[in-house]
Each structure stands twice: as structure tokens, then as C-alpha cells.
C-alpha positions as CSV (number, residue, x, y, z in Angstrom):
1,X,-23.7,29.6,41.7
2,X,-25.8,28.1,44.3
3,X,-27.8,26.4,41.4
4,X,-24.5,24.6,40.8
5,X,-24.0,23.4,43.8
6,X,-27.2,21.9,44.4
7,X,-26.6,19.7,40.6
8,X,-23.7,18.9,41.8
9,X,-25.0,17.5,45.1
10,X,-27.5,16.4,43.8
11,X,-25.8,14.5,41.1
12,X,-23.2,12.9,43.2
13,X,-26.2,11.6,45.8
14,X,-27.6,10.1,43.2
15,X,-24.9,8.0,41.5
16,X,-23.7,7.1,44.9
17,X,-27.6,5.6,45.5
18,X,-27.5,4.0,42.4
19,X,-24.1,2.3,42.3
20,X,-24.9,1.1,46.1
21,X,-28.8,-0.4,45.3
22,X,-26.8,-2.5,42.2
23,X,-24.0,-3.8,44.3
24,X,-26.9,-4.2,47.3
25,X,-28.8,-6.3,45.0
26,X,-26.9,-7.9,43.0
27,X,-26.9,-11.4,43.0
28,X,-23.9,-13.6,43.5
29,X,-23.1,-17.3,42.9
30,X,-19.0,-17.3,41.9
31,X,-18.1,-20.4,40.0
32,X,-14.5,-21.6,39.4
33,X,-14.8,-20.2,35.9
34,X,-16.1,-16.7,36.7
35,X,-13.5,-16.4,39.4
36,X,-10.3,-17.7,37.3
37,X,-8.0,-15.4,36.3
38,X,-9.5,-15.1,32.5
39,X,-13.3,-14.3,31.7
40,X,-13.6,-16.7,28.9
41,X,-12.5,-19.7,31.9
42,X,-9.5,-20.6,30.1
43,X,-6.1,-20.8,32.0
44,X,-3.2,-19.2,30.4
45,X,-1.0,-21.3,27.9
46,X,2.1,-19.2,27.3
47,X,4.3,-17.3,29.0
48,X,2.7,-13.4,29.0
49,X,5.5,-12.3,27.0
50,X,5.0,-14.3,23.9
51,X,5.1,-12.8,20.3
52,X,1.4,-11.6,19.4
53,X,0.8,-13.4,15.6
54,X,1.0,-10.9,12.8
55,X,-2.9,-11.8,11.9
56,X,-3.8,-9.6,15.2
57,X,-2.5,-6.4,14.2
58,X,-3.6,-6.9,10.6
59,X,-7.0,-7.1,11.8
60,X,-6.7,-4.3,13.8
61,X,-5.4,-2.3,10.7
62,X,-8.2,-4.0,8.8
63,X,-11.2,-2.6,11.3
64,X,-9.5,0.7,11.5
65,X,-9.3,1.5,7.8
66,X,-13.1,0.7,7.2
67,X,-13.9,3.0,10.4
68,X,-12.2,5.8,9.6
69,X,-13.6,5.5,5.8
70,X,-17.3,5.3,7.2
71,X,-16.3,8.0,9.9
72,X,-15.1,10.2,6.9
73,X,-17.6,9.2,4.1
74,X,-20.8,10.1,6.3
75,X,-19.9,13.8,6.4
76,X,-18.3,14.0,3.3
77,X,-21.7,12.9,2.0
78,X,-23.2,16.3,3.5
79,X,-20.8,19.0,1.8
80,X,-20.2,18.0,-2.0
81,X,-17.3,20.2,-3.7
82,X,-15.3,19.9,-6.5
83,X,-12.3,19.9,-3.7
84,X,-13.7,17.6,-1.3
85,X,-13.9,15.1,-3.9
86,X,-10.7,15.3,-4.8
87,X,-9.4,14.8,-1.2
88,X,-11.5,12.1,-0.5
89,X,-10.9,9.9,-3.7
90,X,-7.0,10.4,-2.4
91,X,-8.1,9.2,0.9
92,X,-10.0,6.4,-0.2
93,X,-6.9,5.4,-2.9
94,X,-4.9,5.2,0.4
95,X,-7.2,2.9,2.2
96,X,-7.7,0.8,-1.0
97,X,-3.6,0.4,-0.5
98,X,-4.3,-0.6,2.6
99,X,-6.6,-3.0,1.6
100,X,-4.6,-4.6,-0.9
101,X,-2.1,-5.4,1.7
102,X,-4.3,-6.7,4.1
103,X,-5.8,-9.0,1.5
104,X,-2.4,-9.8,0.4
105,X,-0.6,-11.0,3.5
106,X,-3.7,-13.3,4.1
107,X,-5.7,-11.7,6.7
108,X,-9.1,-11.8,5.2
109,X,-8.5,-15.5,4.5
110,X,-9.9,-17.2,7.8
111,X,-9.2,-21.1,8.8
């Protein structure tokens, strides 16, 4: 227990070092774009509560089918059975779906 305690200690002594030597030493020369109220510089256009395009979340779809089929695939690739392969080929027919409608509503066609 008293092993525990010292980690602890000495884990929080540590991080609080380290998170005051970066702000310490940190350099610091704001310019009107890092200090607007966007990263990127730009000044808001719209209202906040506009409509988000349909494009976004079909992107969104888009990235999460192919991460959850590599997510899947990679262990799938360790434990070959007559079962598994079944049950990924009906996975992999449902992200195909989804891929079809992505491609079909236009969102891998960029301008």
C-alpha cells in the first residue's frame, strides 16, 4: 500500500513539473488569426444553427464502414473457421450496401 502511494505521488509531481516547464517555456507571439474565434482564421459565415449538407454525414458513414471492416478483417484474419467466414462475408455484404449507397448519392464524387 505504501508502494502505491509513493507512484501515486510520484506520478502526480511529475505531470504537474512537466505541464508547468511547457507552459513556462512556451513561446508566445498571438496573431489576429491564432486568436480569432476559428483555428483555421476564418470568421464565421452563417448563422450556427444552419443545416449541415448531407455530403458530411455521408462521409462520416463512408470512413466508418471502412474502419470497422479493417477493425474486423485484421482479427478475423487470425481465427479461420468455416463459421467465421460465413459471418464475416454477411458483414462485408452489409458494408458493400453501404457502399453502394454512398457511391450512389454522390459522395465519392468530389468537385
Amino acid at each position: 500500500m505504501k508502494d502505491l502511494f509513493i507512484f501515486i505521488v510520484i506520478a502526480i509531481v511529475l505531470s504537474a513539473v512537466i505541464s508547468g516547464a511547457s507552459f513556462v517555456l512556451a513561446i508566445r507571439r498571438p496573431t489576429s488569426e491564432k486568436v480569432s474565434a476559428y483555428e483555421c482564421g476564418f470568421d464565421p459565415f452563417l448563422d450556427s444553427r444552419h443545416k449541415f449538407e448531407v455530403r458530411f454525414f455521408l462521409v462520416a458513414i463512408l470512413f466508418i464502414i471502412f474502419d470497422l471492416e479493417i477493425s474486423i478483417l485484421f482479427p478475423w484474419a487470425m481465427i479461420i473457421s468455416p463459421a467465421n467466414y460465413w459471418i464475416v462475408m454477411a458483414f462485408l455484404f452489409i458494408l458493400t450496401i453501404g457502399l453502394v449507397y454512398e457511391w450512389k448519392k454522390g459522395a465519392l464524387e468530389w468537385e
